[in-house]
MILUM-714961 format. One record per residue (C-alpha): residue in one letter; z, x, y. Coordinates in steps of 0.1 Angstrom, whole numbers, plus 5000, padded with zeros to 4 digits. Layout:
N
res A; Z Z; X X; Y Y
...
end
This chain:
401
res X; Z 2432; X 7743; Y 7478
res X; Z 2446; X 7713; Y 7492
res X; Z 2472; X 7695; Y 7469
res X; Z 2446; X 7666; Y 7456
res X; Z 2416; X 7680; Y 7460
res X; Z 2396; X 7696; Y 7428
res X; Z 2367; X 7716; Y 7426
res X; Z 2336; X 7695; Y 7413
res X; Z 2329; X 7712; Y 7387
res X; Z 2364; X 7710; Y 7370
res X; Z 2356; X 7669; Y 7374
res X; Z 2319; X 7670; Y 7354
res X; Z 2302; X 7684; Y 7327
res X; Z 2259; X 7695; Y 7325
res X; Z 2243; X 7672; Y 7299
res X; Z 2207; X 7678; Y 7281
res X; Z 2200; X 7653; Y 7261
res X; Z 2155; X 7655; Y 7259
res X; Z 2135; X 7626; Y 7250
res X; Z 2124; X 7638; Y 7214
res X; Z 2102; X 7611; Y 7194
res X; Z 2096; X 7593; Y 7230
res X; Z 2122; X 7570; Y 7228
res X; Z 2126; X 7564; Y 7256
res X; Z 2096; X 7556; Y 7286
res X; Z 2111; X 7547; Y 7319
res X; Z 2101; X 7575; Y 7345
res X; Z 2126; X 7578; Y 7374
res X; Z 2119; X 7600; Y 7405
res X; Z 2149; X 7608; Y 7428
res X; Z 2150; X 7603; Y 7464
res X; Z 2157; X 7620; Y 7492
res X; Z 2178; X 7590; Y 7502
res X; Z 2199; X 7594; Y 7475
res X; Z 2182; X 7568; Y 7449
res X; Z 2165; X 7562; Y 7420
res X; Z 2130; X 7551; Y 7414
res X; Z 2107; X 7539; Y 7386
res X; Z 2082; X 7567; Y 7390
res X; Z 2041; X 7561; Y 7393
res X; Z 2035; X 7597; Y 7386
res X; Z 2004; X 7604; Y 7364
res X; Z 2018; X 7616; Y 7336
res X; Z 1987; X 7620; Y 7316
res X; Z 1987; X 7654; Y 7293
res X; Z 2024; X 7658; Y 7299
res X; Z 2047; X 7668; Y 7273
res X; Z 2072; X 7637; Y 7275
res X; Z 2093; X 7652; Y 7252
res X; Z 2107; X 7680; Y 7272
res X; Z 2119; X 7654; Y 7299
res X; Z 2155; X 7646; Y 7301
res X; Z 2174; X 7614; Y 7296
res X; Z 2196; X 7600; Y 7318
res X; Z 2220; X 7570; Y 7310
res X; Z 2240; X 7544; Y 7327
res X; Z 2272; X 7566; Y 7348
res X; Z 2253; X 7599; Y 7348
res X; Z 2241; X 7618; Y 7376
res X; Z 2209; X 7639; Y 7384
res X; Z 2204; X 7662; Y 7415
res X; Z 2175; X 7685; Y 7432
res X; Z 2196; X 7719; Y 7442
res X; Z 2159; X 7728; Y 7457
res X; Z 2148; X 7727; Y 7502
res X; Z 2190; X 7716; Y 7505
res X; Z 2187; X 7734; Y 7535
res X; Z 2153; X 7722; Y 7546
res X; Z 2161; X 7685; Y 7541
res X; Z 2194; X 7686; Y 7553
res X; Z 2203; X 7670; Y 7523
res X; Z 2210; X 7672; Y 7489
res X; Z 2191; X 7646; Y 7465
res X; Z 2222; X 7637; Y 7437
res X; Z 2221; X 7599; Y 7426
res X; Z 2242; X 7580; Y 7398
res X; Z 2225; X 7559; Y 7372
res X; Z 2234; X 7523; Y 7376
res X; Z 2205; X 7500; Y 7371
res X; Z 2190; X 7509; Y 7338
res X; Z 2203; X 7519; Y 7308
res X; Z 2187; X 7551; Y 7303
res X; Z 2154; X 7565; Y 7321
res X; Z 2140; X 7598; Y 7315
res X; Z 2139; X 7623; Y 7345
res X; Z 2121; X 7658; Y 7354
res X; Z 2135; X 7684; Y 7332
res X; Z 2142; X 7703; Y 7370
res X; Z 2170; X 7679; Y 7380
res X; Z 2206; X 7689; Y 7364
res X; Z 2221; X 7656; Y 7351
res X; Z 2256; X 7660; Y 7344
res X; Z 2285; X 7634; Y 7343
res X; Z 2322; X 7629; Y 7349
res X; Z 2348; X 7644; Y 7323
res X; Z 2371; X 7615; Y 7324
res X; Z 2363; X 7583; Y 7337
res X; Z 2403; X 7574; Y 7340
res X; Z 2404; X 7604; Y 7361
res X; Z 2372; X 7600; Y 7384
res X; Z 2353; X 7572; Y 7388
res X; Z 2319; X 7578; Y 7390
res X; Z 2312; X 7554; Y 7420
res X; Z 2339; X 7575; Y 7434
res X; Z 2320; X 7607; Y 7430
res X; Z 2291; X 7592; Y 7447
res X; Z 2302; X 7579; Y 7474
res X; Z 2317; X 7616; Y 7481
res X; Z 2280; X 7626; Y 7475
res X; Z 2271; X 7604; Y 7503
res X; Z 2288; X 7618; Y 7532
res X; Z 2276; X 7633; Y 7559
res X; Z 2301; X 7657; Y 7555
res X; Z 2291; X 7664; Y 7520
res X; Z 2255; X 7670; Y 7530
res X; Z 2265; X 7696; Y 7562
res X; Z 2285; X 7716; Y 7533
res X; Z 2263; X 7718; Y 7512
res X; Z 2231; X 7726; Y 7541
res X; Z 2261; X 7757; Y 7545
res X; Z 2263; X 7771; Y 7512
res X; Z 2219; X 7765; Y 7506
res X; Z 2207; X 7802; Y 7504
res X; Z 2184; X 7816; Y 7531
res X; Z 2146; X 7815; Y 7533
res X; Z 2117; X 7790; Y 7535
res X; Z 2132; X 7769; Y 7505
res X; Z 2171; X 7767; Y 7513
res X; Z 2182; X 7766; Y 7476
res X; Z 2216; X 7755; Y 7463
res X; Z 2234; X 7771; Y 7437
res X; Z 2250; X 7751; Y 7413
res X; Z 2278; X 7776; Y 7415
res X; Z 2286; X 7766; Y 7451
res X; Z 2280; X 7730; Y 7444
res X; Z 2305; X 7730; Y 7416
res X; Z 2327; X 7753; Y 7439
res X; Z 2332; X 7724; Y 7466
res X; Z 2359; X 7698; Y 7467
res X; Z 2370; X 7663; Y 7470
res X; Z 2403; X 7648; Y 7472
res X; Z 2414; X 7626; Y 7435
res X; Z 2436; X 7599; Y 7447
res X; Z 2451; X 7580; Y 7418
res X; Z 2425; X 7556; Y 7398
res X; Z 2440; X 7525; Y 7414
res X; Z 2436; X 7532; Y 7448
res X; Z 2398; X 7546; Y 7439
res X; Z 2390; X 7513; Y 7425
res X; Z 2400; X 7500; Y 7458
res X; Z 2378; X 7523; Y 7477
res X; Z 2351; X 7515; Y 7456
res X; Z 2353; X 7480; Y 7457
res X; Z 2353; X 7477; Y 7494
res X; Z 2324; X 7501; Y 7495
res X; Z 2307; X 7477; Y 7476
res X; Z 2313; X 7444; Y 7489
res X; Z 2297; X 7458; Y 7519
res X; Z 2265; X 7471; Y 7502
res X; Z 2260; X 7441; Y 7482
res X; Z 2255; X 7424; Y 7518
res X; Z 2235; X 7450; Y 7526
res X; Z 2210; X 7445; Y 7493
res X; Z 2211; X 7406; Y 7500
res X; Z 2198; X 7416; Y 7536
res X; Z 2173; X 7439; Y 7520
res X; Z 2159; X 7415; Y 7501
res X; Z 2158; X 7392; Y 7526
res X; Z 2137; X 7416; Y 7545
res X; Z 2118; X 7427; Y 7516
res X; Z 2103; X 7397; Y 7512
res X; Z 2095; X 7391; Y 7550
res X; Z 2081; X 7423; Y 7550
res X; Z 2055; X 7415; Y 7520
res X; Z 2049; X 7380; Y 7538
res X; Z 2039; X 7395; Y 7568
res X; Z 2018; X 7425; Y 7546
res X; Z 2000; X 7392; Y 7528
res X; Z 1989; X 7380; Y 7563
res X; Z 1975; X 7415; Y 7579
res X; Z 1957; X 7420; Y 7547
res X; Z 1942; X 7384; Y 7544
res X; Z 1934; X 7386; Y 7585
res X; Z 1924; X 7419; Y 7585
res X; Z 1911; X 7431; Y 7548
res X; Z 1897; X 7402; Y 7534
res X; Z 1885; X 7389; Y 7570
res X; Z 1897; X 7353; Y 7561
res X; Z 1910; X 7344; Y 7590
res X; Z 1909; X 7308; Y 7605
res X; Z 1870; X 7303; Y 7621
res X; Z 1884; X 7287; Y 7650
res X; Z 1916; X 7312; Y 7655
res X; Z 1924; X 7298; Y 7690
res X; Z 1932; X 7264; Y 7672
res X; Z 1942; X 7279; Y 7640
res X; Z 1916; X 7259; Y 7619
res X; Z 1895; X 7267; Y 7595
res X; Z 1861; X 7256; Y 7599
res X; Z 1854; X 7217; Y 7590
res X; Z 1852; X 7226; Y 7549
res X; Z 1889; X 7243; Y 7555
res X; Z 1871; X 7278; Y 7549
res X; Z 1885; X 7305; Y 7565
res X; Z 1860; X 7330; Y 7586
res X; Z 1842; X 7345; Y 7559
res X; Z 1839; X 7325; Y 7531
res X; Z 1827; X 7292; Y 7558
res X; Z 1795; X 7321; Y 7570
res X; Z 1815; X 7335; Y 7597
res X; Z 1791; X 7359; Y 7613
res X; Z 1791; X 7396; Y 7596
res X; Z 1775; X 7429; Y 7601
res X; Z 1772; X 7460; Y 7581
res X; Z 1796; X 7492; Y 7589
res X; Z 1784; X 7525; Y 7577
res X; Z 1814; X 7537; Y 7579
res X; Z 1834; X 7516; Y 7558
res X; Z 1804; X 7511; Y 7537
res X; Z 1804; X 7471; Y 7533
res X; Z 1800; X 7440; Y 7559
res X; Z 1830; X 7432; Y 7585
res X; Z 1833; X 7406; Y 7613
res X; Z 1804; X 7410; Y 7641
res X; Z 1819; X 7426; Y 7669
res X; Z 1845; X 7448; Y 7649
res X; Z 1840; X 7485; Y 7658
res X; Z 1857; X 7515; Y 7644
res X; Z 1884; X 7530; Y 7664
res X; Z 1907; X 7563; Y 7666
res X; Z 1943; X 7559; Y 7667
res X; Z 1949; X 7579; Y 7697
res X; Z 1929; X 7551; Y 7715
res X; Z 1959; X 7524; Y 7709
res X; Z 1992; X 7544; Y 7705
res X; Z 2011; X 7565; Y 7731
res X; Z 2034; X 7594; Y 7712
res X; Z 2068; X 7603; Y 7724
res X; Z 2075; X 7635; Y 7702
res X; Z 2081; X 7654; Y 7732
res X; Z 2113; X 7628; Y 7735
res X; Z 2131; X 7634; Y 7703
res X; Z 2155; X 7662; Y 7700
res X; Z 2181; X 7671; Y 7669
res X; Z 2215; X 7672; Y 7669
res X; Z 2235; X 7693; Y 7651
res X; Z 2263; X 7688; Y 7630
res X; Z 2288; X 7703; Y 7654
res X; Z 2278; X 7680; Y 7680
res X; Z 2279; X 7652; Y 7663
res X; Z 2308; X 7656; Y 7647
res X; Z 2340; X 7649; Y 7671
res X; Z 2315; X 7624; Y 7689
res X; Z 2320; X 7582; Y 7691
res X; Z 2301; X 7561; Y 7667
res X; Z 2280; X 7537; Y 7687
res X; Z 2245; X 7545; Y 7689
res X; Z 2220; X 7547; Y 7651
res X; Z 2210; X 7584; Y 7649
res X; Z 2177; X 7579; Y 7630
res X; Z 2158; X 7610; Y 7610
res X; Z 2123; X 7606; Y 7592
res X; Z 2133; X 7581; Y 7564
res X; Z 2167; X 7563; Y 7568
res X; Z 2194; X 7562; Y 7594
res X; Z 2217; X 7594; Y 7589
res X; Z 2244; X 7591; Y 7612
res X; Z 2260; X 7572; Y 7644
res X; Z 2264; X 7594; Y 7679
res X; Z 2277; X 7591; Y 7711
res X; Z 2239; X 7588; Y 7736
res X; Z 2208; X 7577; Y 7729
res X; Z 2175; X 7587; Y 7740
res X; Z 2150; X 7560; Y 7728
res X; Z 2157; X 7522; Y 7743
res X; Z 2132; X 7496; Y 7731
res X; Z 2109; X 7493; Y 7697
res X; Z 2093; X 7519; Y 7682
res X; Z 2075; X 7530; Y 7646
res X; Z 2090; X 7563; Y 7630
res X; Z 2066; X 7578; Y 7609
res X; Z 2077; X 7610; Y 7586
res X; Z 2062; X 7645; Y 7599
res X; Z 2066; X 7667; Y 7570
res X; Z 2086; X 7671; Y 7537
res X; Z 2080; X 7637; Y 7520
res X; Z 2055; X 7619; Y 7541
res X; Z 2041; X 7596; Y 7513
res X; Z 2050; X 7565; Y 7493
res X; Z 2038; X 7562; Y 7458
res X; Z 2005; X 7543; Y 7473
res X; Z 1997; X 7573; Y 7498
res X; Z 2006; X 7552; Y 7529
res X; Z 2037; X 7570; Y 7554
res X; Z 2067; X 7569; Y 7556
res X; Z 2080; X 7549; Y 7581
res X; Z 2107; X 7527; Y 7601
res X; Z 2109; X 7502; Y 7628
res X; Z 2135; X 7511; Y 7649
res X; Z 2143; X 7491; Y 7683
res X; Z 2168; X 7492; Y 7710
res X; Z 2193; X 7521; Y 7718
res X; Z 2188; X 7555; Y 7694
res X; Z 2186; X 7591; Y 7689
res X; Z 2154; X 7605; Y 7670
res X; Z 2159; X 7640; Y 7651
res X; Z 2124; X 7662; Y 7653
res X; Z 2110; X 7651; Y 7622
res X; Z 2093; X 7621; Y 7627
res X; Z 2067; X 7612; Y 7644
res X; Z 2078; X 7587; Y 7676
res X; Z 2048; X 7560; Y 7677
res X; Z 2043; X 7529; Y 7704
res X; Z 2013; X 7506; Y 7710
res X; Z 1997; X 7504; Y 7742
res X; Z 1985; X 7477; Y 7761
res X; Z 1981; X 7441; Y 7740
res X; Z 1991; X 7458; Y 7706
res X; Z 2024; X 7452; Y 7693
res X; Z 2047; X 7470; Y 7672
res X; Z 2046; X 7451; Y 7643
res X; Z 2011; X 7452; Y 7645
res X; Z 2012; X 7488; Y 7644
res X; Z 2037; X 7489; Y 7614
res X; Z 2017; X 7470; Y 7592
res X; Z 1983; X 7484; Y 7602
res X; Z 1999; X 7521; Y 7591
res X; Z 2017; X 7509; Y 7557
res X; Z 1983; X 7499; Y 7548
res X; Z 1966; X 7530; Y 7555
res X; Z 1960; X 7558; Y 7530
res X; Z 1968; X 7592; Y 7548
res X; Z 1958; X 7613; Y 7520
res X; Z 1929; X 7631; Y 7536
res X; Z 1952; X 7640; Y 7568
res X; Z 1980; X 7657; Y 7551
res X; Z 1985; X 7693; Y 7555
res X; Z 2002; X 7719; Y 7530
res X; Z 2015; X 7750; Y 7535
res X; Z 2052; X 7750; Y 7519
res X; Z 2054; X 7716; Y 7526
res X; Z 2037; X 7684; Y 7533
res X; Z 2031; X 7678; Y 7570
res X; Z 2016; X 7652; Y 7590
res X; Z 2009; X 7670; Y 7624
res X; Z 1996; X 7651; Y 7657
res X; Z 1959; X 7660; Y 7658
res X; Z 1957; X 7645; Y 7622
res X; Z 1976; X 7616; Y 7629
res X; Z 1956; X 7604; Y 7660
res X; Z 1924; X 7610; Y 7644
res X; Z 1933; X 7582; Y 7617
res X; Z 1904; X 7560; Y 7617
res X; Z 1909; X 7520; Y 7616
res X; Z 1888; X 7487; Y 7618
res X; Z 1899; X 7476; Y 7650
res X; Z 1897; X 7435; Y 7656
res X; Z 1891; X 7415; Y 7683
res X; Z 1916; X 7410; Y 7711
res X; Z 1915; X 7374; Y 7708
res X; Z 1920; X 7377; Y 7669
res X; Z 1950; X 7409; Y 7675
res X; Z 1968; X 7381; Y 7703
res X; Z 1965; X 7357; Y 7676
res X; Z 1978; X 7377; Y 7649
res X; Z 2011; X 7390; Y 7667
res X; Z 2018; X 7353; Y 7680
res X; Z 2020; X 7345; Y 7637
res X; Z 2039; X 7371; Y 7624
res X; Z 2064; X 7372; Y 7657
res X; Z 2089; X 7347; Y 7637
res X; Z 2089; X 7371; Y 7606
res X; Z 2099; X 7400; Y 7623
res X; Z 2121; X 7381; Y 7642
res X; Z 2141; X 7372; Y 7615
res X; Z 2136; X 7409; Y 7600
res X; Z 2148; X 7426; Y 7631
res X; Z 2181; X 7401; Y 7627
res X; Z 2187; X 7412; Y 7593
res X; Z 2180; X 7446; Y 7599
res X; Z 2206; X 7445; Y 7630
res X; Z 2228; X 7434; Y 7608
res X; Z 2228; X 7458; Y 7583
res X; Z 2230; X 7485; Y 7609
res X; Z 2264; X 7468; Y 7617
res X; Z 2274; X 7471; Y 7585
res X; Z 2262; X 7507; Y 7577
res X; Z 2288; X 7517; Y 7602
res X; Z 2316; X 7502; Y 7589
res X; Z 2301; X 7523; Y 7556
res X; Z 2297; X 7555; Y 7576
res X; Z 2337; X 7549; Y 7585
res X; Z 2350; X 7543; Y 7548
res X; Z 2333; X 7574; Y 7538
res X; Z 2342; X 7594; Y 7567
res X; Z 2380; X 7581; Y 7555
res X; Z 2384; X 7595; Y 7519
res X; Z 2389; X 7629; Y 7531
res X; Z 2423; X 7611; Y 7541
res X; Z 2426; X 7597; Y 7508
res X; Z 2462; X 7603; Y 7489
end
């Protein structure tokens, strides 16, 4: 073993601490990405009590599809208190906290590296299974506490720019969902969209009487003139495009180009194959939110896709955004299949059925939200910047003395 580095499990301890009398009602679900979230789970007829609590500096991880996922799930507790969890995550914590800081730990957990060792030492077969053996047999260099708080902190001044971003485009992202849903759900729309006016009571299309017409389909009135469309119709695919990399390659290679899987960026590579925008939507493993809509991303300009998302563009007067928000308000429950996994496969996704508008009304609609995802696309360049200058931190504390 190198002279600083320890095994993990010499550096934490396995805690089971279960939430008997309830005390405690905050249900997290952990990401593949690495995160914590509150939970929507029906929970209804569960035995509450057998779930485990996680506090504040603790840590949970799934050892399960490591392999699969190319990843291991394994997040630290730092926005709540105490949560409760499945009772199939371990949650363990540091030994000594003047040893090992737990931001430390996780930002080791982070790495690429961390996740290609641990894709090595995942059993074979369909699930790719880790053992907790050979998680608590790998290392990490332990530079002194001082020079870890360093690390840490300059891991973090980044990040926090990176959540003021996110926010930023959080809430242009729920502007812009505000506007498809009021154009395209509630059909209130300006009458006279050309001019963008209302009608001369400053109603929008259907509450001033704007002309509607039944839709068997749908069940309930829409706009005159709105038909039902497939999604094939409107979107071209470029799946045959996308091709993985593997760790090998991409490991001696320069850092210029976002190397993009289902969910999140996961790396920085030499080529790209994509140039221009594009919607990623998530093939198979987790291809839901919480609300049954996809998973997706808008990506744009120079990248390399792995084969597990779906590579989506408009055609003809659509736009991209367009697209985005018309498929993060679509429930794909009905065009999931399961096997061993979840999986959105082609044929399902381009039978997706939508209430397609006018073209008028779509040309309209795109010219509104173009300065929101202007801005977004600005602050998501940004953090892309700044995610590499992440990626190169990490990458450095295999250096660390």
């Amino acid at each position: 073993m190198r002279s600083n580095y320890k095994k993990i499990w010499d550096l934490i301890h396995l805690v089971d601490e279960r939430n008997k009398g309830l005390h405690v009602s905050l249900l997290l679900w952990l990401t593949i990405a690495k995160k914590f979230i509150p939970s929507v789970a029906n929970t209804i007829w569960t035995d509450m009590e057998n779930y485990k609590i996680i506090r504040k500096n603790q840590f949970a991880c799934s050892l399960m599809q490591v392999r699969r996922d190319k990843k291991m799930p394994v997040a630290l507790v730092q926005e709540f208190n105490e949560a409760i969890i499945s009772q199939a995550y371990p949650v363990f914590e540091v030994n000594d906290e003047k040893e090992l800081l737990p931001e430390y730990l996780m930002m080791w957990f982070s790495r690429s590296e961390f996740d290609r060792e641990a894709c090595f030492y995942a059993v074979g077969g369909v699930r790719g299974s880790l053992e907790w053996e050979d998680f608590g047999n790998m290392q990490l260099p332990i530079p002194d506490i001082t020079k870890q708080q360093e690390i840490v902190d300059e891991y973090n001044t980044i990040k926090d720019r990176i959540s003021l971003n996110n926010d930023l485009i959080g809430k242009l992202e729920e502007t812009a969902q505000a506007v498809y849903r009021e154009r395209f759900v509630d059909f209130e729309f300006p009458f006279d969209f050309v001019k963008d006016k209302p009608d001369e009571n400053g109603n929008s299309y259907k509450s001033s009487g704007g002309e509607m017409e039944y839709c068997e389909e749908l069940e309930k009135e829409v706009p005159k003139g709105w038909k039902m469309d497939e999604l094939k119709n409107v979107i071209e695919n470029f799946d045959s495009k996308r091709k993985p990399m593997s760790w090998d390659e991409r490991e001696n290679m320069e850092k210029k180009y976002p190397y993009y899987w289902a969910a999140s960026l996961m790396d920085y590579v030499e080529n790209y194959i994509f140039d221009w925008e594009y919607i990623l939507l998530w093939e198979d493993g987790t291809v839901v939110q919480n609300d049954w809509t996809p998973v997706l991303q808008y990506v744009w300009w120079k990248f390399w896709v792995n084969n597990h998302a779906h590579v989506l563009k408009w055609v003809d007067w659509y736009d991209e955004n367009t697209l985005y928000l018309l498929l993060r308000n679509t429930n794909i429950q009905d065009i999931i299949t399961w096997w061993v996994q979840a999986k959105i496969n082609q044929w399902n996704l381009n039978s997706i059925r939508f209430l397609k508008p006018s073209e008028e009304l779509l040309k309209y609609f795109k010219n509104t939200i173009y300065p929101m995802f202007s801005y977004f696309k600005k602050k998501t360049d940004e953090n892309i910047a700044l995610n590499k200058l992440l990626f190169i931190i990490l990458s450095k504390m295999a250096s660390e003395r």
